[in-house]
C-alpha positions in Angstrom: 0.0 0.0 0.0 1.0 3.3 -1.0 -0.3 7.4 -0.4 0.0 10.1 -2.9 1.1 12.9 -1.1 -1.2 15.1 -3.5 -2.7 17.9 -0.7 -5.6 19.6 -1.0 -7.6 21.8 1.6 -11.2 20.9 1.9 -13.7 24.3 2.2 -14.1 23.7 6.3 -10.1 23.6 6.0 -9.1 20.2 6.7 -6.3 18.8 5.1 -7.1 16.2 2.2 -5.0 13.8 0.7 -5.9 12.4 -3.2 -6.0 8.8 -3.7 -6.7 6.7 -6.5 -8.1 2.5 -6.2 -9.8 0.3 -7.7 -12.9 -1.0 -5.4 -15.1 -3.3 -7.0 -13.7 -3.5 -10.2 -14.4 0.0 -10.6 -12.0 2.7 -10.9 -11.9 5.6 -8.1 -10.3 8.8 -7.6 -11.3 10.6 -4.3 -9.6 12.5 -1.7 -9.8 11.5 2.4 -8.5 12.9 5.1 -5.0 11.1 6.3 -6.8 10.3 9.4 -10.0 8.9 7.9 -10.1 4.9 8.2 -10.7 2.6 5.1 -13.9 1.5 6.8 -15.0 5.1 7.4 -14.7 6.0 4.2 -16.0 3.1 2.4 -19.1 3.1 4.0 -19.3 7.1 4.9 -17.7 8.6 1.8 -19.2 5.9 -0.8 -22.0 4.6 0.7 -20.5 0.6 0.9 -22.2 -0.1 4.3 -21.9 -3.9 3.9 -18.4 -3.1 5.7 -19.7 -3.2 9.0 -17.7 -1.5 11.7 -17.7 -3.3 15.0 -14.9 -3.4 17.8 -12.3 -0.6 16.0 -9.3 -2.5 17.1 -9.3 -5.2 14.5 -10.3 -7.8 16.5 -13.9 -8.7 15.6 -13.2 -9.3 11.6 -16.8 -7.4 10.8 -14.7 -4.9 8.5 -12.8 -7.3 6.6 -11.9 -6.0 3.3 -9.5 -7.5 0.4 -6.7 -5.3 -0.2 -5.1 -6.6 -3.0 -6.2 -10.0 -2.8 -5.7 -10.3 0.9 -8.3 -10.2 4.1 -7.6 -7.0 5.7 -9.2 -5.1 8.8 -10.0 -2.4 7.1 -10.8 -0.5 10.5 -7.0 -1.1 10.8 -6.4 0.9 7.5 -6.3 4.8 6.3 -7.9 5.7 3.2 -5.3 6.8 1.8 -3.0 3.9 2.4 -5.0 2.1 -0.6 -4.2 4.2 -2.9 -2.9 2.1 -6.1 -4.4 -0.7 -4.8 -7.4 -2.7 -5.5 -10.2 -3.3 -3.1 -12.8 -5.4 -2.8 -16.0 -5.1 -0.4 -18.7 -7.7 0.1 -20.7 -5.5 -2.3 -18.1 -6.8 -4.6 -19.0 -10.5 -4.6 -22.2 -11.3 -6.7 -22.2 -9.4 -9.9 -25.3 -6.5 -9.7 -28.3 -8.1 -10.6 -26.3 -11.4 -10.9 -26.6 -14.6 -8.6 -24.9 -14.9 -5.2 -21.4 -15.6 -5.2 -20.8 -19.6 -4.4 -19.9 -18.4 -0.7 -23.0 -16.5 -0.5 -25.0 -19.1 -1.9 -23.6 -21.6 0.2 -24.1 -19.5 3.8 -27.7 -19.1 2.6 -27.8 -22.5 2.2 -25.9 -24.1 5.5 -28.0 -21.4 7.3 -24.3 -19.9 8.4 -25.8 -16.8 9.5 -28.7 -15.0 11.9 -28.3 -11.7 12.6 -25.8 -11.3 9.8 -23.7 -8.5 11.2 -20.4 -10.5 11.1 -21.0 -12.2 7.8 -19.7 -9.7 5.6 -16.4 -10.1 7.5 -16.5 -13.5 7.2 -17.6 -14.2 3.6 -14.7 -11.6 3.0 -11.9 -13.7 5.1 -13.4 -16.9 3.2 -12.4 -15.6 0.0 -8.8 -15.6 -0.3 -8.8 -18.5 2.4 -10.4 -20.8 -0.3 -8.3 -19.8 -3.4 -5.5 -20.8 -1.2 -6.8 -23.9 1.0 -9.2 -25.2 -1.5 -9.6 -28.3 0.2 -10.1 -27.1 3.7 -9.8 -29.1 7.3 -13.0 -28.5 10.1 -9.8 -27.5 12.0 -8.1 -24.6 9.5 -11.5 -23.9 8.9 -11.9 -23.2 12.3 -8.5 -21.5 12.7 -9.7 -18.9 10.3 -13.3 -18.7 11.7 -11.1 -17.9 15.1 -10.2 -14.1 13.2 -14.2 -13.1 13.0 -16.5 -13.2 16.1 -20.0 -13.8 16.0 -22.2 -14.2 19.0 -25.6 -15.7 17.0 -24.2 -18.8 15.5 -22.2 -20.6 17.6 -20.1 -21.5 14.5 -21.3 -24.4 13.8 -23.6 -23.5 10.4 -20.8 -21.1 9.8 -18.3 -24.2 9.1 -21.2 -26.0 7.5 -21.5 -23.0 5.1 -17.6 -22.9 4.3 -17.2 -26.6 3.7 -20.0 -26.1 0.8 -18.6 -23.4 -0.3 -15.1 -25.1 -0.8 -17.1 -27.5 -2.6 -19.1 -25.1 -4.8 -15.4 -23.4 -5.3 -12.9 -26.0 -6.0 -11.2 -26.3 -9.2 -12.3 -29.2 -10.9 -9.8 -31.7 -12.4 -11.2 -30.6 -16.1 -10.2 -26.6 -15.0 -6.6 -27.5 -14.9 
């Protein structure tokens, strides 16, 4: 991650840095406050609320973006550190107006969620997890769960949900 040290003065004369990403597959050039957090400005500045802000410490996993490619606590983050980068929201998943993403699908499915505030966080962490452990263990599955809290479930449908979603996401022998 990167910042552009491009300054400029916003009218109630706070300082404003530019910054130019990627988010969603769509290109964005904006300016942010250095202080402003990724997760602030995501869902305050662009109106992506499925970034849910919950403990502010990066503990909980409810802001989990990917930067890059990688599960990130975005609450962890300034704005303007992305700049360059590309970022991906749970907005990000299913195609607009398209179906769910497999990991969607398959949390509706297993029943993974019930209040639903920590799934975005956790569909999010799932993500990279699977393209690189496409054949998880209950145990690493559980080892990631362990980033993301959620007091509803009691985890249980959550592993259901990422099993079948490894299944639904797994490379089949004919992709390669």
């Amino acid at each position: 991650m990167s910042h552009n040290p491009a300054d400029t003065t916003a009218p109630d004369g706070s300082s404003r840095l530019a910054l130019s990403c990627t988010i969603n597959g769509v290109a964005h050039a904006g300016t942010a406050e250095p202080r402003t957090l990724l997760s602030d400005y995501l869902r305050h500045e662009l109106g992506l609320t499925g970034t849910h802000v919950g403990c502010e410490h990066g503990v909980c996993g409810a802001c989990t973006v990917l930067i890059d490619g990688q599960a990130t606590r975005s609450c962890l983050v300034f704005a303007v550190q992305v700049d360059g980068c590309e970022v991906r929201t749970v907005e990000g998943l299913a195609p607009a107006g398209g179906d769910l993403h497999p990991i969607q699908a398959a949390f509706r499915e297993a029943h993974g969620l019930q209040c639903g505030f920590c799934t975005p966080g956790i569909l999010m962490s799932v993500v990279p997890f699977l393209e690189q452990t496409p054949d998880p263990s209950d145990e690493q599955i559980r080892e990631l769960l362990g980033g993301n809290l959620c007091r509803c479930t009691g985890y249980a449908k959550i592993l259901e949900a990422v099993k079948l979603a490894a299944a639904a996401t797994k490379p089949s022998a004919s992709d390669g």
